[in-house]
N, C-alpha and C positions, 0 to 999 in steps of 0.2 A: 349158610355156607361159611366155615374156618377161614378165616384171612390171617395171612402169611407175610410178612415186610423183610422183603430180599435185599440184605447188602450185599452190592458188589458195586466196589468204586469203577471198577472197568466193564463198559456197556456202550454195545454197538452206539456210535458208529467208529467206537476203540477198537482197534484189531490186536486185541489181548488173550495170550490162549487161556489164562484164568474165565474168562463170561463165557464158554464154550457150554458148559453147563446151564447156567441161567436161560439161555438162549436159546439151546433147542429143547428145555422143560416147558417154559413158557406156553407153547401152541397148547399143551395138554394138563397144563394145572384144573383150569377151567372144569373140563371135563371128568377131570378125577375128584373134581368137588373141592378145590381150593380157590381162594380169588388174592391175587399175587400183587403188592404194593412195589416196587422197584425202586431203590434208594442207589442212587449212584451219582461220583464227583463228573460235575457239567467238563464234557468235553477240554474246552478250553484250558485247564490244567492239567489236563495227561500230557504224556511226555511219550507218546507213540503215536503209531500211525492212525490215519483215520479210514475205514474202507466204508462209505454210506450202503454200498451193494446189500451190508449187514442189518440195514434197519428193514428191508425188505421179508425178511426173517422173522420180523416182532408182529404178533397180533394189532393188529391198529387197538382195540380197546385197552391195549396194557396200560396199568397206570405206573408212568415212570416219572420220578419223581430227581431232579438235581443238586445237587449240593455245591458251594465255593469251594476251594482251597488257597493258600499261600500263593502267590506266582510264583514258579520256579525259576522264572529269569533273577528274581531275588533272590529267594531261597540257597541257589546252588551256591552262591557266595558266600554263604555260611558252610556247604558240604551236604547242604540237606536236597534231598534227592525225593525221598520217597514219597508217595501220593498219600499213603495211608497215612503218615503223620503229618504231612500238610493238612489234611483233610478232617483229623480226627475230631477239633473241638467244632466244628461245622457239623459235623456226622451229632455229634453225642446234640448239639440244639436240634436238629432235623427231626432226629429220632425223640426225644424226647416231647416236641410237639406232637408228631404221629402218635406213640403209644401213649398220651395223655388223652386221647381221646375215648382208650377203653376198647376198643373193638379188634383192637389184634390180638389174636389167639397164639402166634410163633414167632420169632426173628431167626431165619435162618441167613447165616453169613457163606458165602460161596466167592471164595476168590485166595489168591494167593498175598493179599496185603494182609499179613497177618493181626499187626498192631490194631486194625479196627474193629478186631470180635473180640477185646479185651471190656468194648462197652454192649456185649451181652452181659455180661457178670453184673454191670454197672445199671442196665435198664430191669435184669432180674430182680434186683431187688426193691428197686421206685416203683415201679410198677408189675412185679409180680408176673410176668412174660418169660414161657421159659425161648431156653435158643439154643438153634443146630448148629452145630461148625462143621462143613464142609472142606475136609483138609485133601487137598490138593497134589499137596506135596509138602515133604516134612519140616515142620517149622524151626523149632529147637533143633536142629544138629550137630554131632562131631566130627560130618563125614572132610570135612576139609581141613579139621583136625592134622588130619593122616597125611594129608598134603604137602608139595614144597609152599614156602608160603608164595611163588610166583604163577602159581595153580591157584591161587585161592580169590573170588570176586573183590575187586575194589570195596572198598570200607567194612571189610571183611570184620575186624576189628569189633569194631563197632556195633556192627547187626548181628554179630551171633553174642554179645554182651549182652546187648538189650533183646534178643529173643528171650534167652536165659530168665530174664526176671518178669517179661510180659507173657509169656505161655500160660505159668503156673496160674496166673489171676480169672484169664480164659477155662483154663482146663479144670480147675477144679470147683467149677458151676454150672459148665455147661451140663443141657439135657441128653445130649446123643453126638454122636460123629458119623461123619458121613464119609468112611474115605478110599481111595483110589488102589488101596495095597492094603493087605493083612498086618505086613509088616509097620508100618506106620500103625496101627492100633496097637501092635503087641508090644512097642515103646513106648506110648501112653499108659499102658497098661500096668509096664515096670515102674514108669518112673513115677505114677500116681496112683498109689494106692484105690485114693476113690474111684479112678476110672474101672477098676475090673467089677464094678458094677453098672456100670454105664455102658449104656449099649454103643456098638461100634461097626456099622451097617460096611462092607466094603462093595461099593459100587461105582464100575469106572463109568467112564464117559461111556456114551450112544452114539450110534451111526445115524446119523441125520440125512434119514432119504428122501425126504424133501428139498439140501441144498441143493443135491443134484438133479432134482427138476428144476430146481431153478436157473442150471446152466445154461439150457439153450436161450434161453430170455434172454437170459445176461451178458453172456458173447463175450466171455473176457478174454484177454488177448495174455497168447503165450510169449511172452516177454524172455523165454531161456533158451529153447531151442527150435529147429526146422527139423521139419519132418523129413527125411532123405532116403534112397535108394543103397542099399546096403547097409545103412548104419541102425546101430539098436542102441536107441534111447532111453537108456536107465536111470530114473530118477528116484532120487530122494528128497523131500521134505520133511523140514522139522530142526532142533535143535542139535548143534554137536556136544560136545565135552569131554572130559580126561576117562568119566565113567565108560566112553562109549570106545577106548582106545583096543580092548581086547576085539569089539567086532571090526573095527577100524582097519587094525591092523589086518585084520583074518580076510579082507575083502579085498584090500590091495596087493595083498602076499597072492593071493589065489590068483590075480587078474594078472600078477606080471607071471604066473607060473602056467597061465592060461597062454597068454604071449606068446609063451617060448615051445609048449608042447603040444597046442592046438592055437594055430597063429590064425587060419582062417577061419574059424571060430571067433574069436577073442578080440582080432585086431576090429573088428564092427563095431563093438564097443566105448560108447561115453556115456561118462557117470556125471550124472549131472546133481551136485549138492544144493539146496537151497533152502535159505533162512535157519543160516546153522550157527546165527550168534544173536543171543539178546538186547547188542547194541544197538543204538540209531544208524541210518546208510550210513552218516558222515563217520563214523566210528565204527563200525563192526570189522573186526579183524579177521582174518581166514584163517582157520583151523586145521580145514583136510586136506586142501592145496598142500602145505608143506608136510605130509604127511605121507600122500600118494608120491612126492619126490624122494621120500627115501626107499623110496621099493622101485623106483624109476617109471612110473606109469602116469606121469604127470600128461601126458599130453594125451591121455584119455580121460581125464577128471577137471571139471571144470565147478569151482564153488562160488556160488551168488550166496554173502553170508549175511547180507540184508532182509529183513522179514516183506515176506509181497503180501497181495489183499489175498483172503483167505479164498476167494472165488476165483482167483488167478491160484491160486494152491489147487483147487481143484481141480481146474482145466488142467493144470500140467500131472496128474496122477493119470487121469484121463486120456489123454496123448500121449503119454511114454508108452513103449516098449513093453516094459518090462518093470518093475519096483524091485529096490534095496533099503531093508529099514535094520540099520544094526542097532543093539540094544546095550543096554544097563548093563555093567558088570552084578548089580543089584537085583536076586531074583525077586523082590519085591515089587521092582520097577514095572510099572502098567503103562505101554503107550499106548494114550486113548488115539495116538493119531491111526492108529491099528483100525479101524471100523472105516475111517475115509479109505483107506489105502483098500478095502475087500471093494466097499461101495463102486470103485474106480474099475472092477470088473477088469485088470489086467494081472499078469502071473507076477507073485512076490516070490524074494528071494531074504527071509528074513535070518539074523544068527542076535541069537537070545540065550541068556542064563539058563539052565535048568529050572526048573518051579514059576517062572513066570509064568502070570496068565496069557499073556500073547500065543508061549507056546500051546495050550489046550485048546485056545481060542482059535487057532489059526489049523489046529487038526480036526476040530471038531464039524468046524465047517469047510473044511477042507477046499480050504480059497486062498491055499499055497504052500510054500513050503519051507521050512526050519530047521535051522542046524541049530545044536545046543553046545553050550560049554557048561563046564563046572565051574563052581567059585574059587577053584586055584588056578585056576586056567591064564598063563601070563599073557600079556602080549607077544604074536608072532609066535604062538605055539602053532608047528607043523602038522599036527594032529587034526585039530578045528582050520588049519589052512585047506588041506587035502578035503575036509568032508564040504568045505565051500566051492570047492573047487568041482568036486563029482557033480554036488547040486546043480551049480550055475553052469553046467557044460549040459545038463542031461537038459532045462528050462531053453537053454539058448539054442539046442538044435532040434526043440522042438515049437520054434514061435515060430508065425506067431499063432496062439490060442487064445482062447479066454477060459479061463480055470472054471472047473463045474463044482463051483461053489453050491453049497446045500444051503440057500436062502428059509428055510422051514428050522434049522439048525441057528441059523444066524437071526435070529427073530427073538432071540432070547437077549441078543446085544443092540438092537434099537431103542434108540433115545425116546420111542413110549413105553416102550421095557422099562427103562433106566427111571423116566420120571415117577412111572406104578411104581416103582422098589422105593423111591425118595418121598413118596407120598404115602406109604406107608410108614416109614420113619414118622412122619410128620404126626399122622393119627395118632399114635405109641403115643409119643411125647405129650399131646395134649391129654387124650384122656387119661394118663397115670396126671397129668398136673393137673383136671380138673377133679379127680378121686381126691387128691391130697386138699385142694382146695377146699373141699364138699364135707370133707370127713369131719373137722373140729365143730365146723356150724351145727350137724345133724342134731334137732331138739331130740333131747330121751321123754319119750312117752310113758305116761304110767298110766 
């Protein structure tokens, strides 16, 4: 059996939406004929939350394996923040002991700390191991570029200086990619020649329909809202941002236009946002609150911009209403959170780019419903106001239901889907590097 040694510094009982991947591959490597090494930084130096619900989720026989980092209680007094570079020369001795021992066949990297698949390059060559980079989301960019710089992430500066010069070291040795959008490969593609030989697999996340057996066990408590007597509890979970401002807009415009021309209808209504900032509690700022005040619908929109445990994510998909997932102005953009929200078996009300997979995704299994815009589509266009508007009137006075999703359709997006498609990858890789390997040795017989 091929053995595999998984980096990802963020692993349960890290509530990081990077391990989302590792996590529910896991149950089914085994069975697809891989046996999976787990390399990840111990707990105690992440800088998020901890949800243990999540090791419940791990095969007991995995072997997960620890690493140190830097303390960040030091660290940050320098400015240094990130795990992946706290972590890296820890990472490169781990690793180095593992694959000294000969028996690993891949290093597949799965996580959003980009700086530490730059020591696939660095173990390809010591020991002759190739590695998959699983890109997530896109490393090198200019999207914030285009930005004011009061739009742009703290030490913004900085991280996309050093993306800049740590990508290329990465990217142009890796064996394959793994990733979440087309578009993220067709950049690679440009910007490194070698890559348009390199395969570039795009496979998003899986719906994990095992977490939610594991709800009733778990009982986790809905910490956002009561359940009430006239009221429809519309929730969202997941990340906000400036990207998300054209559906942003489209959903409060519609709700305060919903107000005024279908009141009993409309006035039921609260939108409940949550875990819509990457920050810690004590720092997450709110984003949609001031946002739904400029359309005046503030006193329907309540945002929790703290990240909850991801079982407590569940349960409240579960008990709403109804679901809102606005999207990317980027039709590249793939929300994997898109497979919980069908799982959760309540009616969606999604407003997505053109060309996204969400939108095929979400007609194919027809487990709800989507309005699209196009990529000039500004914020507060009346056009995509009105078509959210028809949508979310025609859903609201028809709940409650449960959508006749076609689960034989949606079978193609589960996370033993998603690990076949990665395990596939994974074959490719090795046998083109053991042909290469085999080829110079072959004696010529005469």
């Amino acid at each position: 059996m091929p053995r595999v040694l998984i980096v990802s510094p963020h692993f349960p009982p890290v509530n990081a939406a990077d391990m989302h991947r590792v996590r529910q591959s896991l149950p089914y490597l085994a069975e697809m004929g891989w046996e999976a090494t787990v390399l990840a930084v111990d707990p105690r130096y992440v800088e998020m939350a901890r949800d243990d619900a999540l090791l419940r989720t791990i095969p007991p026989a995995t072997n997960v394996q620890h690493v140190a980092a830097l303390d960040p209680r030091w660290t940050r007094k320098l400015g240094l923040g990130s795990v992946a570079l706290r972590s890296l020369w820890q990472y490169c001795h781990a690793g180095n002991r593992l694959l000294a021992r000969g028996d690993m066949d891949l290093v597949y990297f799965s996580t959003t700390m980009f700086p530490v698949t730059i020591l696939g390059a660095y173990w390809k060559r010591r020991f002759g191991v190739p590695f998959v980079i699983d890109l997530q989301d896109p490393w090198h960019t200019d999207y914030y570029e285009r930005l004011p710089k009061e739009q742009r992430p703290r030490k913004y500066w900085f991280s996309h200086r050093l993306d800049k010069y740590l990508e290329p070291i990465a990217m142009r040795s890796v064996d394959a990619v793994i990733s979440v959008s087309d578009d993220y490969c067709a950049t690679l593609r440009e910007r490194y020649p070698r890559m348009r030989e390199t395969p570039c697999s795009v496979i998003p996340f899986g719906g994990a329909t095992r977490d939610f057996e594991l709800l009733d066990e778990l009982k986790p408590e809905n910490c956002v809202f009561r359940r009430e007597d006239g009221i429809v509890n519309v929730v969202y979970v997941g990340r906000g941002g400036h990207d998300m401002a054209v559906a942003a807009h489209a959903i409060f415009g519609a709700l305060a236009d919903g107000l005024v021309s279908q009141p009993a209808l409309f006035s039921q209504v609260r939108l409940h946002f949550v875990g819509t900032s990457y920050g810690r509690a004590d720092d997450a700022a709110k984003t949609i609150e001031p946002l739904a005040a400029q359309y005046g619908v503030e006193n329907c929109v309540r945002e929790y911009p703290a990240r909850v445990p991801y079982f407590t994510a569940l349960e409240l998909l579960r008990e709403a209403d109804m679901l809102v997932i606005p999207g990317s102005t980027s039709p590249g953009y793939t929300a994997s959170k898109l497979y919980p929200y069908i799982l959760a078996r309540r009616p969606i009300l999604a407003i997505f780019a053109e060309g996204s997979s969400v939108v095929s995704a979400l007609r194919e299994t027809a487990a709800g419903d989507v309005v699209t815009f196009g990529g000039a589509t500004a914020p507060g266009d009346q056009t995509l106001r009105a078509g959210v508007l028809e949508t979310w009137s025609r859903i609201l006075g028809a709940l409650p239901f449960t959508p006749a999703t076609q689960w034989s359709a949606f079978e193609r997006y589960t996370a033993r889907t998603m690990t076949r498609r990665q395990v596939e990858v994974f074959d490719r890789v090795v046998a083109k590097t053991s042909v290469v390997r085999a080829s110079p040795l072959q004696p010529t017989i005469t």
